[in-house]
C-alpha positions as CSV (number, residue, x, y, z in Angstrom):
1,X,-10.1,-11.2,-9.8
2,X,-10.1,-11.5,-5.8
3,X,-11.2,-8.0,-4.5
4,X,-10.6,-8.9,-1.0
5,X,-6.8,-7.5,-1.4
6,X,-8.2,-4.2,-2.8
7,X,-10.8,-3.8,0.1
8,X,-8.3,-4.5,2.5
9,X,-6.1,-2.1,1.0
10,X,-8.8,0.5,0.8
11,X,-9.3,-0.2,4.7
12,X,-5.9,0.5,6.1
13,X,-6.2,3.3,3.6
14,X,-9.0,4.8,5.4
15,X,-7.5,3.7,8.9
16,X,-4.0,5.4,8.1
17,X,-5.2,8.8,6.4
18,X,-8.4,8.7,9.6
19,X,-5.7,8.8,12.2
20,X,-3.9,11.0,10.9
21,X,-6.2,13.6,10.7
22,X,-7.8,12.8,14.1
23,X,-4.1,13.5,15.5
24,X,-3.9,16.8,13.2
25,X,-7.2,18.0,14.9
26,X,-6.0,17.4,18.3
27,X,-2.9,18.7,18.2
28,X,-2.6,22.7,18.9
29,X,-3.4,25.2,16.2
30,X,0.2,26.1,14.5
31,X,0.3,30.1,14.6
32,X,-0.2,32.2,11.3
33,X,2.9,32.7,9.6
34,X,4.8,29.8,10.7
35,X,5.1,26.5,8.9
36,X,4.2,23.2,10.8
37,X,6.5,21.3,12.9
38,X,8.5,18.8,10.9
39,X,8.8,15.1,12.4
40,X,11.6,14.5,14.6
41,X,14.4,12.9,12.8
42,X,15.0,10.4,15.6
43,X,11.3,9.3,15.0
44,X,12.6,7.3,11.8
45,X,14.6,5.1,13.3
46,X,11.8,3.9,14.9
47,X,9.2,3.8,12.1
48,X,11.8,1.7,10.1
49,X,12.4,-1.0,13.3
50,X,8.4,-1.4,13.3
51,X,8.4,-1.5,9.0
52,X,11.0,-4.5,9.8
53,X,9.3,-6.2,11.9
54,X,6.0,-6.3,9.9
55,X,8.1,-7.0,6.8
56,X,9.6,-9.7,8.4
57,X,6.5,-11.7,9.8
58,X,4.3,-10.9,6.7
59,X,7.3,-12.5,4.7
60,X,7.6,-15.5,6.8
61,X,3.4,-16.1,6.8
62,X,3.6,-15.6,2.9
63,X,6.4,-18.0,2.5
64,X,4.9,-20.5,4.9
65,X,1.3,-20.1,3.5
66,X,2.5,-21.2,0.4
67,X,4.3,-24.2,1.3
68,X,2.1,-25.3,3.6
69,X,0.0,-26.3,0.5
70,X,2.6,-28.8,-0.5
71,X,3.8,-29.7,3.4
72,X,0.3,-29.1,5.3
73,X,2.5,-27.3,8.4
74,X,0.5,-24.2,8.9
75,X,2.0,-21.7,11.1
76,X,0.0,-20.8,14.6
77,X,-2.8,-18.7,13.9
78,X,-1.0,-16.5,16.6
79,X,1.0,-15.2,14.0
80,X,-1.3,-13.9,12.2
81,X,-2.9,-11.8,14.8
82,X,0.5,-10.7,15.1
83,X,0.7,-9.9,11.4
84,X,-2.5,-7.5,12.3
85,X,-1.2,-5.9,15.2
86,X,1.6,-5.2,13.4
87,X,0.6,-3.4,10.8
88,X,-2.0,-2.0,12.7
89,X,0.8,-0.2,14.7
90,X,2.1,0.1,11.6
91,X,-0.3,2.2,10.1
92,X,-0.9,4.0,13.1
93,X,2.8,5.2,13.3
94,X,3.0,8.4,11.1
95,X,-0.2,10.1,13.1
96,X,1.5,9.1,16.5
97,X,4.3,10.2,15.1
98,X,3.2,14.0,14.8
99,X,3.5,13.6,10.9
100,X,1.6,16.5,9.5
101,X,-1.6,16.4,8.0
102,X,-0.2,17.8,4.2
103,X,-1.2,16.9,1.1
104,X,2.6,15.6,0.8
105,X,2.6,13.2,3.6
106,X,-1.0,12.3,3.1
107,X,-0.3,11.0,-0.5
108,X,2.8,8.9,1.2
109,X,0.7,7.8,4.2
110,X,-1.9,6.7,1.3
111,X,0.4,4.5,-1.0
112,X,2.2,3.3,2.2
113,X,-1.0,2.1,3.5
114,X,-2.5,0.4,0.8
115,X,0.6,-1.3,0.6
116,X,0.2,-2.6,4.0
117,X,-3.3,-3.6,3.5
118,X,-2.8,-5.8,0.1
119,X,0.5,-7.5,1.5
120,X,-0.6,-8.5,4.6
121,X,-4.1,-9.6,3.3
122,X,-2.1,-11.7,1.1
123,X,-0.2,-13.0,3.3
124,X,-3.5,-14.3,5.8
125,X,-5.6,-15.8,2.4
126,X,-2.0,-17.9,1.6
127,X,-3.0,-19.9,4.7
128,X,-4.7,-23.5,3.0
């Protein structure tokens, strides 16, 4: 078994649920009594452009990693730092986004981020 995807996983893991945090200790103490600010909803809309456009390269580099083994067209390795910065910003998103640092969102930021990590570390070890 290839434990590379796990790691990579467990990284953007660690990098999702560290930000998020960070950004929870920043922000301002939320007053006793009162609950914490939910996200905006307009902040969705946004989340689910930049969740497109990660799914969308990663999908393209997995489908072109894997012919390239038959065709030997790679795509540009600019694409792949692409792939990263995507779901780097990706990742990122929820503790920008003023998500709140809950056991309930934390649990979703976790899944959500290991998904990241393994898909788009599959989609960069495709490449021949």
């Amino acid at each position: 078994m290839n434990p590379v995807p796990l790691l990579s996983a467990a990284a953007c893991v660690a990098l999702a649920v560290g930000s998020l945090a960070v950004a929870h200790r920043l922000r301002p103490a939320v007053p006793e009594g009162e609950l914490p600010p939910e996200p905006h909803p307009v902040l969705s809309s946004i989340g689910s452009g930049l969740l497109s456009g990660f799914m969308l390269l990663t999908g393209f580099l997995v489908a072109t990693g894997w012919a390239a083994r038959s065709t030997g067209i790679l795509p540009p390795r600019g694409l792949y730092l692409a792939d990263v910065a995507a779901g780097t910003a990706v990742l990122l998103y929820p503790a920008l986004a003023g998500l709140p640092f809950t056991p309930r969102y934390t649990t979703a930021v976790v899944f959500f981020a290991a998904l990241v990590g393994y898909t788009m570390c599959l989609a960069i070890q495709l490449r021949p």
